[in-house]
Structures are given as C-alpha cells and as structure tokens.
N, C-alpha and C positions, 0 to 999 in steps of 0.2 A: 280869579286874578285880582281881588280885592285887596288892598292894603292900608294900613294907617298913615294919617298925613293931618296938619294942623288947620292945611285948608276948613274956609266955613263948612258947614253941613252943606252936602250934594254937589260939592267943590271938588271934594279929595278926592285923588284919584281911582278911576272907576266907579264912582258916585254917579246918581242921577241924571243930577245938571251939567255933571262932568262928560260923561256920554255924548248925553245931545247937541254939548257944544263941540265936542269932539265930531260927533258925524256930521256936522253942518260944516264946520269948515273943511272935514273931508270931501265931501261935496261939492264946496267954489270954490277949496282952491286946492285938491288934488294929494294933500298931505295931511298928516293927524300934527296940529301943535303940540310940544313938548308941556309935562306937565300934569296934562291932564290924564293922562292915560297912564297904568302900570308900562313900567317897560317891554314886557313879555308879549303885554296885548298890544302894543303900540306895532313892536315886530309882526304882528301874526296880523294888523288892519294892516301896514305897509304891504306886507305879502299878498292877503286876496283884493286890491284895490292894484297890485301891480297884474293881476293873473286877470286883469279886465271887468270884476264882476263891482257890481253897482247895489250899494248897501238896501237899497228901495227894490232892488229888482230878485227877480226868483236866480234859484242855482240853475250851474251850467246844463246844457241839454245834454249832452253826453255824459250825465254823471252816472247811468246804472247800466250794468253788465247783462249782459245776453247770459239765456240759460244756457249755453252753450260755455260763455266763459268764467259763469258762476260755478259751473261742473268740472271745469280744469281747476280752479281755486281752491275747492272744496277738498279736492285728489290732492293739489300740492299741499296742503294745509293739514294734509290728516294728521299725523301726529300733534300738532297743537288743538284740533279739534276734539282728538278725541281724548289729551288730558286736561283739555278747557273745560268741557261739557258737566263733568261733575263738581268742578269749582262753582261753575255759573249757578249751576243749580241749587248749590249751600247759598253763594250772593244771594240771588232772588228771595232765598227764605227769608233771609235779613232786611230784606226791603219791600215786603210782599204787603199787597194794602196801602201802596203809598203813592201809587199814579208814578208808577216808575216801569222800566225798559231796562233790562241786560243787555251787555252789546260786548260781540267776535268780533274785531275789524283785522285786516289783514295786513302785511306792511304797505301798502298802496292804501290804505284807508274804505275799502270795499268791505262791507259786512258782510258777515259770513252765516252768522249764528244769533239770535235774537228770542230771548223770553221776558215776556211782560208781562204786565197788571189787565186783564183784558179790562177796565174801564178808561187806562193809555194807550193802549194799543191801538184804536182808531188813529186819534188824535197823532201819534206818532209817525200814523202809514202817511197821513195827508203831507208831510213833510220828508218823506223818503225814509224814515227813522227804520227802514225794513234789511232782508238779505239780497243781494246785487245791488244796494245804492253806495255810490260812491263818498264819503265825509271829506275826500280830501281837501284840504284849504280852496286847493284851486277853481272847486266846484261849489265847497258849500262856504267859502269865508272858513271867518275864525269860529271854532267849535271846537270842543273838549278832542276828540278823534281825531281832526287833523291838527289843531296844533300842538298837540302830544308826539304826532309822527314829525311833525317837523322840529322841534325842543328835542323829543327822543327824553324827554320827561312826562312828569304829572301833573297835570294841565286838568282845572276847575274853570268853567268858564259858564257864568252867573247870568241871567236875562238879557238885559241890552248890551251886553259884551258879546255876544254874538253880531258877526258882523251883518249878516242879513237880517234884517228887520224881523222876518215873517220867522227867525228861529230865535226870535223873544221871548217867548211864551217856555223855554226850558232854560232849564240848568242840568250840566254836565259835567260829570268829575270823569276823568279818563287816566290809563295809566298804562306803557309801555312795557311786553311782555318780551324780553331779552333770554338769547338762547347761551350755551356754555359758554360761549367765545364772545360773548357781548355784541351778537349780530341782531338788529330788531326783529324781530318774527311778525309779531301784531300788537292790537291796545284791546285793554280791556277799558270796558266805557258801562257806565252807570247815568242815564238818561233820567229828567223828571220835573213835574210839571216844576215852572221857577216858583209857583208859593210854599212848595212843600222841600222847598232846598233845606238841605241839614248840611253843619258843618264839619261832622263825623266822617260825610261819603266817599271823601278823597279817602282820605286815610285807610275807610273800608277797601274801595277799591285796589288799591296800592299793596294792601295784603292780599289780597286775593289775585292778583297779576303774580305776586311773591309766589305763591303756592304752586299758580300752575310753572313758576320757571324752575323751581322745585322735583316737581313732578319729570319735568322734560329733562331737566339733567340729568337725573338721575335713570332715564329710561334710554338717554342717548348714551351712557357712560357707564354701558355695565361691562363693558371690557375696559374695562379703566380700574383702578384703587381709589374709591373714594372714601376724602376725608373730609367726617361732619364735625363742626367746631364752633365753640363759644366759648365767650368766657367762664362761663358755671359750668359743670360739669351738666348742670339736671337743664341746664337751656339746649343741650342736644337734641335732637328727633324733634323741638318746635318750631315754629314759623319763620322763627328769630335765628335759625342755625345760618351758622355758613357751610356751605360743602363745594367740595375743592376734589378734582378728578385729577390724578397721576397718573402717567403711563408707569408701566413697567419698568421702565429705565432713568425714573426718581423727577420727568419735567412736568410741571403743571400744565394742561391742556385742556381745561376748561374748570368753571368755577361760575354759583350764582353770585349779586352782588353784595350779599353779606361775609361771603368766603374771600372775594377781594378786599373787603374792606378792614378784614379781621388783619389780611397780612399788609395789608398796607400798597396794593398792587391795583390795578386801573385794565380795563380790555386789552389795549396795546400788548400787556404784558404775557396773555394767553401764550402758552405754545412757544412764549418764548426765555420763561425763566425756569430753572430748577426747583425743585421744593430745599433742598440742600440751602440754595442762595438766601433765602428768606425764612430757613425755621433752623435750629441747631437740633438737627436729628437725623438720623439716617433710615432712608426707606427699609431696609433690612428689619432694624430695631423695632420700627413701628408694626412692620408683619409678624415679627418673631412676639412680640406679645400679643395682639390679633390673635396668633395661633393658640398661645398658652390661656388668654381673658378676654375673649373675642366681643364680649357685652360693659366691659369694663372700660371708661374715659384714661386715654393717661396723657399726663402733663405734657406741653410743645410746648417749647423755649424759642419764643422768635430770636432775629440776630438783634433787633433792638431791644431786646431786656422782657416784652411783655410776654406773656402767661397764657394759655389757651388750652382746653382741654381739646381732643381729639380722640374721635371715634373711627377705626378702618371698618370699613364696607367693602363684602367683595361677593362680585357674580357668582353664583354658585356653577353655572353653565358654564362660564369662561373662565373662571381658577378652581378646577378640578383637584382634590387630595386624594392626592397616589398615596397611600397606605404603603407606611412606613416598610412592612416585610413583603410588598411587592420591589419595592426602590432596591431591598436587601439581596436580591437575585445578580444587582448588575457585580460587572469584575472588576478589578483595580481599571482597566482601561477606562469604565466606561463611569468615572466618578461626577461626583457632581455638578451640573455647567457653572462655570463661574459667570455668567450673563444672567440679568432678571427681565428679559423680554419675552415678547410673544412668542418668539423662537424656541425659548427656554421653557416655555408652558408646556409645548409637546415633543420635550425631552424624556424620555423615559428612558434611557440608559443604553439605547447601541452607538456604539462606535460609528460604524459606517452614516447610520444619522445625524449623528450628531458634528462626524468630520462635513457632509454637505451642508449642515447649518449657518457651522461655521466659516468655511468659501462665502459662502452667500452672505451670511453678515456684516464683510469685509467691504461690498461693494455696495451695500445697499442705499447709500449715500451719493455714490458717486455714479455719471451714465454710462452706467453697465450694462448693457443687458444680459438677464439671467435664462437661461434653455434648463430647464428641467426633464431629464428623463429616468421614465420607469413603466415600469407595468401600470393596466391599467387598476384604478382601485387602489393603489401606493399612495396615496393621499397628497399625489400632484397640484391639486387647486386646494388645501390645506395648506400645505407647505406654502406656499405662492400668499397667501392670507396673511400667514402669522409673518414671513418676510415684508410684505406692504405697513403692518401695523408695527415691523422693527425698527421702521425708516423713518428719516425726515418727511416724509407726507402720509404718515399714516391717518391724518385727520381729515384729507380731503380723497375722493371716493378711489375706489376699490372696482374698477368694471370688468366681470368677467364674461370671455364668449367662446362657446363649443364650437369650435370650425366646424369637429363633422355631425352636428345636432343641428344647424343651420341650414334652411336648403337651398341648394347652389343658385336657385333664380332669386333666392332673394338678401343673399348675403352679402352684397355691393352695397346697397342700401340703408340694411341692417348696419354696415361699420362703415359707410360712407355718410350716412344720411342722403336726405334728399330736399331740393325744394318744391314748394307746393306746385303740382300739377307736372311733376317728370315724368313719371310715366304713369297710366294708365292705373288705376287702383293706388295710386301716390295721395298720404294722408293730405286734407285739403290745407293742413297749417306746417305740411313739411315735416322733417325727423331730423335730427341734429345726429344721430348717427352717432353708435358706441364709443367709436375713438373719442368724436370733442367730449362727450358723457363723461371719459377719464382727466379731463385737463384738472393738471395741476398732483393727480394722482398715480397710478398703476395702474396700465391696459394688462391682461392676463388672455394669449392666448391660445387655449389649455385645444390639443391634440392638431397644434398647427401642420403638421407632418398633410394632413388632410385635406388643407387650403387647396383649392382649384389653382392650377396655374396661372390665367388669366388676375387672379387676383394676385397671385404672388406678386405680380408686375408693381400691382396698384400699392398694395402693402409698401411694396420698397422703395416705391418714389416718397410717400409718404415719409417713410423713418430718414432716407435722405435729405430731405427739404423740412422736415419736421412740419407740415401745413397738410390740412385739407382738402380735397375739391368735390363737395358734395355734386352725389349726382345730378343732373341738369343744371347746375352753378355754375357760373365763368369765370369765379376768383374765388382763389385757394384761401383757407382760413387757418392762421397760426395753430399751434397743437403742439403740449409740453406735456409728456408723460413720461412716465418710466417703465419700462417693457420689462414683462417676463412671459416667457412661452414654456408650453410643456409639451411632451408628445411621449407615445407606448413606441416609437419604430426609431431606428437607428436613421438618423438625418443625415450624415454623412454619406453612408451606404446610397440613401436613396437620390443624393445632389451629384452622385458620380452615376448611377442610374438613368438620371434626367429625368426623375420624377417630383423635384423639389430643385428648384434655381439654387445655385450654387450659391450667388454672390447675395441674396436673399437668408442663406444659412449662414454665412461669416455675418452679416449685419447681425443677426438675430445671436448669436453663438458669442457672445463676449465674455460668458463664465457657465461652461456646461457642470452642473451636479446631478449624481446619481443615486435616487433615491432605492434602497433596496427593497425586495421586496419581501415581503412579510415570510414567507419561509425561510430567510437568508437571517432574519434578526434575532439577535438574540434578547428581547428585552420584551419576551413575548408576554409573559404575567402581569408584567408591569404594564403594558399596553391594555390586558385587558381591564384589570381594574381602574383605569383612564376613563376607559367607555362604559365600565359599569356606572362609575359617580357620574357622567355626563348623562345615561340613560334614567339613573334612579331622581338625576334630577328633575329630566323631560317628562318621567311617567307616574313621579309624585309615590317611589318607594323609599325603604330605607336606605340612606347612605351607606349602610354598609354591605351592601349586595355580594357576593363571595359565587365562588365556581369551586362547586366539590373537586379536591385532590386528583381522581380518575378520570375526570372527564375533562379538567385543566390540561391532562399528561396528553387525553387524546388531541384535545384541541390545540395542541402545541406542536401533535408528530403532522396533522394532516394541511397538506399545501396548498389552501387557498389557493385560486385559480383565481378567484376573486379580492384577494388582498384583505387590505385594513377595512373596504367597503361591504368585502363579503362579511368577514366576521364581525363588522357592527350589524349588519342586519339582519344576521344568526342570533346573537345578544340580544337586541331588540325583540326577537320575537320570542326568544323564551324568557325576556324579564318577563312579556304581557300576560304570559302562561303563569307567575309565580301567584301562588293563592296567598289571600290575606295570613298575615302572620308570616310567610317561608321568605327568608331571607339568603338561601340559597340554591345555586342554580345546578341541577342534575338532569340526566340523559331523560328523562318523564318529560323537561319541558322544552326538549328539542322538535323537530318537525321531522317525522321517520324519513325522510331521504339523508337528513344528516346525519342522523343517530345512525343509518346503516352506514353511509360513508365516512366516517368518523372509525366504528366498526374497521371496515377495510383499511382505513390507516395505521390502527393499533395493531391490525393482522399483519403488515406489511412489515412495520419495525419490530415487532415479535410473534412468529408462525404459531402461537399457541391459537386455540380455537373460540373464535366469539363467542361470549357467551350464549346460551341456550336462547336465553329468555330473548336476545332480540333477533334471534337467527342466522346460520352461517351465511357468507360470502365468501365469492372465492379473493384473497388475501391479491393485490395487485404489488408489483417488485419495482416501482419503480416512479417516481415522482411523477415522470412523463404518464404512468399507468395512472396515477393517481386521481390527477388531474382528466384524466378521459372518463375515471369512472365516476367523478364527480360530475359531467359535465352529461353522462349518459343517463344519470338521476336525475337531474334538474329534467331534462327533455322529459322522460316517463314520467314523472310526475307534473311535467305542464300539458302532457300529452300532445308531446311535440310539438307545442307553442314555444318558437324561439325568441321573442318579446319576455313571456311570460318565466322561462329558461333564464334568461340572461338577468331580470331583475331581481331573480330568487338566488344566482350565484355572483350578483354583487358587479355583474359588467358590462358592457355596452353591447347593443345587437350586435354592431360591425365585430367587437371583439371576440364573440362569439364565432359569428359567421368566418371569420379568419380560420380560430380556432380548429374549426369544424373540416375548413379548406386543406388546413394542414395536415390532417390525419388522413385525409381523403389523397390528398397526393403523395404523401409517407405512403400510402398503401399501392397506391398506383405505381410508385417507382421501388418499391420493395421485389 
C-alpha cells in the first residue's frame, strides 16, 4: 500500500515516520490523521481499531478453527482446493529459497492450505501464518488476507503497515480468487520475511489467483458454450484470455474478469445479459463454424465497433454429436427442434418426446409445477435436468430425492431437516433438509407416487405456505423453488384409491407430460448413437463407436423392461468388451443373457430359427412375453438375486418385485 507523494523522506505516505506517527496518534486519540496514510490502509487501520483490537496487543483469541470446523471447510472448499493445489505448487517454485509461505485462505479469511520455505515455516507458525488460523481483519488487523477479503482486491501490505506490531517482521501481497458469477470464493496470499519483499509479488500473485479462477470456470461451466477471447488471435489458451460461459439459449452466465472486461460488462451483469446484446453475432453462426473449424479463432464484432477473436469450447459429455445418418432416420414429423437448450440436446427425433418437451418448455418459467410420468428407466430424472437448466434458475441448484430409495424413519428429516439434538442420533450441528438445499432452484421429486402418507400431509402444507418447519423447530423457514415430481404409477388412479391424497395430486399436477417408453419411440438409432458418443467419451474410445446393422435391427425389436437405463448399461458393458483397435459393437461383446434375449426377440418379429451358433430358444409372441423372458434371464443369471436381477435389467428392486407380483397374480386369476 506504498505510494509516491512529495512529502520529506519517511513523511510520504506509508513511510517510516509516517507509520509511527500514524499509530501513536492512533493510540491517544482513537483515529489515524489524514494524510499520512494511503487511503486503502487508512480504511483497513479504521476497521481493525473499530473491531476492538489494539495495535501493541496480540490477535483475537478466537481467531483458529477447531479441527472439526477446519474439516467442514476443507469439504465446502473442495473444488477450489483441488484446482488451487496445483497453481500453488507452480507459485511456490517461483518463490522457493526466499523465506516465503503460499497461502489458501477461504472467503472468511481461515486458511486452508499452506506450503513454505521450511527455514519460514517456523517463524510464520509462531504468528498463526498456519491452516485453521483465522487472517480476518477482525482478528489479525490489517494484512494482505484480510484486507483483500474486505477491498475484494489485491492488497500488498509492507512491514509496519500491518496493523499489529508483532506482524511487522512480513510482507504480504494477497489477491481475491472470484468464481463465474464474480461471487469471492477465497485469496490467494504470498507471505515473506519484509527484508526479502520484491516488487514483482503482487503482480505474481494476481496471476496466479487468475489461473485458478481459470481453472474453476472452466470446470464449473462444462454444460455451458464457452467462449475464449482476446484481442490477438494467438492470446487465446493464455493467461491473458477472457472466457465467457453461454447457455444454450445465447445468455451469458458466467465469465472470468478478463472475459468481462473484453465486452465491456461488470459481475451485476452475469446471468443477466444476452451474448446477442453485447457482440453482433448469433450463437448458431458461432457453433456452425465450431463444427466446420473447431481449432480456428473467428472474428466477434462487439455492438461498439471493437474486434475480438473468439474460440467456442464445448463439453464433449454434455454436447453429444449425433451423427448425421443417425438424425437421417427421423420422419417429416419429427424435424428439427427449433430451441438451442438443454431440452434440445436430448432431442433425438420422436414426436411423442419431443411434444412433452415442448408442454414443459412453455412453463418452465412460470409456477407450474410439472408431474412427469413413465416407466421406470424413461429417463424421468433426465428429462427433469435438462427442464431445470432450460429455465430461469438453472444456475442455482438442482436437488433431487428417491421417495422410495429413502427409508421411511428417516425421510422427514432427510426433506425436512432438523435442529441440532431432535432426535436421538440427530447430527450435532442439525441438517437444513433437501427442500431449503433447493432454494432458489428445482426440488425434483422423482417416484413421489411412493411418498408415505403421513408425509403427504407435511409435503402439502409446505407447497401451501411455501415455508419450512424443520424438525424439532418452532418457526417455519421461507422456501422458494420450483417443483417437478415424476412417478412409474398412474396418480390419479391411486388419489381416487386413497392411496395418494387427492388435494396433494392437483397441487403437484399443474402440467402432467408423458414420457414414452423406449419401445413406443421411434428414434431408436439415433438414441443409440447419443449414448454411444456419451460412453466413448466416459471410457476414453473412439467417437465414432457404431452398432453392426443386425444386432442394431435386434436391438431395436426387443422391449426393454428396462427402458433408456436398461440399454445404456447393455452399451456400457460391451463398449468395455471392445478391444483395442474395434470400433464396433457386435453380439461377441454382449453378456450371454442378452445376446439370448435379444435372440428371442429377433425370433418373435420373425419365426425363422436362431442361429446355430448361439442356440435355439423358444421365440416368445408377445411383448408381455418378452419382457417375462427378459426378466426370467436376469433372475438365472443373478441366480435369483433380485438386487442383482434388477441392476443388470436397468430398474428398481420395488419395480422388479411389482413386476414379478404381477405375473403371479395374472396367473392366480387366469
């Protein structure tokens, strides 16, 4: 915080004699005179001189965390820890031999992560310079760590510009580590004895803060379009880029600070401007050459005249390319979506999907709630995803919960929360409970049909009152989400049953769609090669992974019992089967219960005789057949493990055990 000024020598502000006349009259008479001090540090002595602490005296006694709440830190902090870690580690080289400290601090100013010179290292612990001490102003005064968290800049703060005495002996350059949406996450801090201070350190730091916000965008925003930009074409992929995160539907939603700065746009702006507003180009044009020159920069024209090269980036996991002669199967009905959203990404071309997308599109905005029903394995908690990240809050969370994967003693709790000490085995710091976990976002809950009654109750005073009443709590806590439920069973049926509260299904029922299920659709090819380029991306093969012509034809006649769940994790297990070099997938790399039931399905759509080689079966007539013979395979080969049965055909125990009920009573009342 040193600056030039014409004062004598040890005059100017943040000088010597400038200092000590500063802490003395801070001292008798409770203020720093004007003058002497930089502005910045004038702020940052005003502040830890109002938080009580006394420039001669030691930091506050509460300033380090229990290992208990260094371990809750450590968890919330992971993803910045673990793309700090290797940043610090390049810092440290750069400063290595020089009686210096690297410093993780967290937005509270607690350190996290610390590597040092071990002949600093001592020297530093004696002053808390460790992990669980607290830097905040209000504990340690003015210091590079906290007055960076309190500026929310990069903050050098020199020997006796520290406000306690006893952290005279360092100098510190520190520098604010901001997430996409310009939220503080933590500081990165460069510690070191004050004779060895250099005036390079800031600057070092400040890049290296740069890198890991870098790192973090780019790892939180791979279901985004990102665009890297500069003004040279060859400043892309450097330090010096800006990159700038688009949704699907052309708005900027997150961006580091070289990416706002290029368009001329500030944090506020996140999430709330279009990329259209601020560049003359349309999202389309930028992916349509992406696809043609996916390594090549091409020109952006801001709306105010300046020049910017731009690079598109995109997930390979979350923008999947459907190959063009899978797309070519669909019919005139089923053309192209005119939407570029996440809805639009698992568009493969049926009608009947793509009409429930569409319903649901329409409301996703406004307080609807949406009821999803299908089979299980229909890719109900999918659909429910890519809707959340269509909408106005797809940037804030996503919470989803299995009614019947929860067990009923403890699923009050689990979506109530609790306060510390309700019942009996109740965490000792409480549970805030799934629903507030959604505020501000999308509760999803997926097989509510399964919900215990007694909770129905709770559920619907809840969506009435919009508030919560954690368990053993006396006052209800606000709660603003947006609901969508799915279920396998007809809700209707079951509210006139009196096995689901009626007045609990019209709250929840605001726009039912009907996902179909995978035997009903027709856009089977194209689905599969969806999950091929999502598997080949997971399992590290060639993107172009293909399904021989015959075994396509079978896998097309036979009727998943298991849906889109079953046939991904049929796919998966014979990508894992493809040997080096084979890039396509035949009956060799299937699991012999499929290759026979597969078998029975080709026999079913045409009586001709399995072949030799993998053995007859008797042909079953009938979808209903189908599915029993599938189901009677998975059992023989789990060896009547119905766990192990049910994971291998892609559905739930209970759907299973239904299943199984039902054939049992078809047979008892036959």
């Amino acid at each position: 915080m040193r600056s030039t000024s014409s004062n004598p020598p040890g005059l100017a502000p943040g000088g010597p004699l400038a200092l000590r006349q500063a802490r003395q009259h801070l001292l008798e008479f409770g203020h720093c005179p004007s003058g002497l001090l930089d502005e910045r540090l004038a702020r940052s002595w005003a502040r830890s001189a109002a938080a009580g602490l006394a420039p001669t005296g030691r930091a506050a006694a509460t300033d380090h965390a229990s290992t208990g709440t260094l371990r809750q830190a450590l968890a919330h902090n992971h993803a910045l820890l673990a793309h700090s870690r290797p940043v610090m580690e390049y810092l440290f080289d750069q400063v290595r031999h020089s009686q210096s400290v690297v410093v993780l601090a967290d937005r509270s100013g607690m350190l996290m992560h610390t590597l040092g010179d071990p002949h600093f290292v001592g020297k530093a612990e004696r002053v808390a310079l460790a992990s669980g001490a607290s830097w905040h102003e209000d504990h340690r005064g003015t210091n590079a760590i906290g007055t960076a968290l309190a500026e929310c800049a990069a903050v050098e703060v020199h020997g006796g510009e520290h406000y306690l005495e006893r952290n005279g002996f360092l100098t510190c350059a520190a520098a604010p580590i901001l997430s996409a949406s310009g939220e503080l996450l933590g500081i990165l801090d460069i510690s070191s004895d004050h004779r060895n201070g250099h005036a390079h350190t800031l600057g070092l730091v400040s890049t290296a803060a740069r890198m890991i916000e870098n790192r973090l965008l780019v790892a939180t925003c791979k279901r985004h379009i990102r665009l890297h930009l500069h003004r040279e074409p060859e400043g892309i992929g450097s330090v010096a880029e800006g990159i700038v995160a688009v949704s699907a539907d052309g708005w900027i939603v997150g961006a580091n600070r070289t990416g706002l700065a290029l368009l001329g746009l500030h944090a506020g702006d996140v999430g709330a401007t279009p990329l259209e507003r601020v560049a003359d180009v349309r999202l389309d044009d930028l992916l349509s050459h992406h696809r043609r020159r996916p390594q090549q920069p091409q020109a952006l024209r801001l709306r105010g005249g300046a020049l910017l090269f731009a690079q598109v980036q995109l997930d390979a996991a979350a923008w999947p390319a459907v190959p063009s002669a899978a797309r070519s199967t669909a019919t005139e009905a089923t053309a192209a979506p005119t939407h570029n959203d996440a809805l639009a990404r698992l568009d493969t071309g049926d009608a009947r999907w793509r009409a429930a997308a569409d319903k649901a599109r329409r409301v996703v905005a406004k307080p609807i709630p949406v009821l999803i029903q299908g089979e299980s394995g229909v890719g109900k908690e999918v659909f429910a995803r890519a809707l959340h990240a269509s909408g106005p809050r797809r940037d804030a969370p996503f919470v989803a919960i299995n009614c019947a994967a929860i067990p009923e003693s403890l699923i009050e709790s689990e979506l109530f929360g609790h306060v510390a000490g309700a019942f009996t085995g109740a965490r000792k710091e409480g549970h805030l409970g799934r629903l507030r976990e959604a505020q501000g976002g999308t509760l999803f809950l997926d097989e509510i049909g399964d919900m215990p009654l007694p909770l129905q109750t709770r559920l619907l005073r809840v969506l009435q009152e919009r508030s919560v009443t954690p368990v053993g709590a006396s006052r209800a806590v606000p709660v603003d989400f947006a609901l969508v439920c799915a279920t396998h069973c007809q809700l209707a049926q079951a509210a006139e049953q009196g096995r689901f509260r009626a007045d609990l299904y019209y709250r929840i029922n605001g726009l039912t769609v009907q996902l179909p299920a995978l035997r009903e659709r027709t856009d089977f090819a194209a689905l599969v090669q969806q999950l091929l380029a999502d598997l080949a991306a997971e399992q590290g093969l060639p993107a172009d992974v293909q399904v021989a012509p015959d075994l396509l034809e079978r896998l097309a006649a036979y009727p998943w019992p298991g849906n889109l769940r079953q046939l991904a994790s049929v796919l998966r297990t014979a990508c894992a089967m493809l040997a080096e070099g084979e890039d396509t997938l035949n009956w060799q790399h299937l699991p012999d219960d499929i290759a026979q039931a597969l078998d029975g399905a080709g026999a079913a759509l045409a009586p001709a005789p399995a072949p030799a080689a993998r053995g007859a079966v008797l042909p079953p007539q009938s979808l209903q057949e189908l599915s029993h013979h599938a189901i009677d395979q998975a059992l023989q080969h789990a060896r009547g493990n119905v766990s192990q049965a049910a994971r291998q055909l892609g559905i739930s125990r209970q759907t299973l055990y239904r299943k199984l009920a039902g054939r049992t009573g078809a047979a008892v009342g036959g």
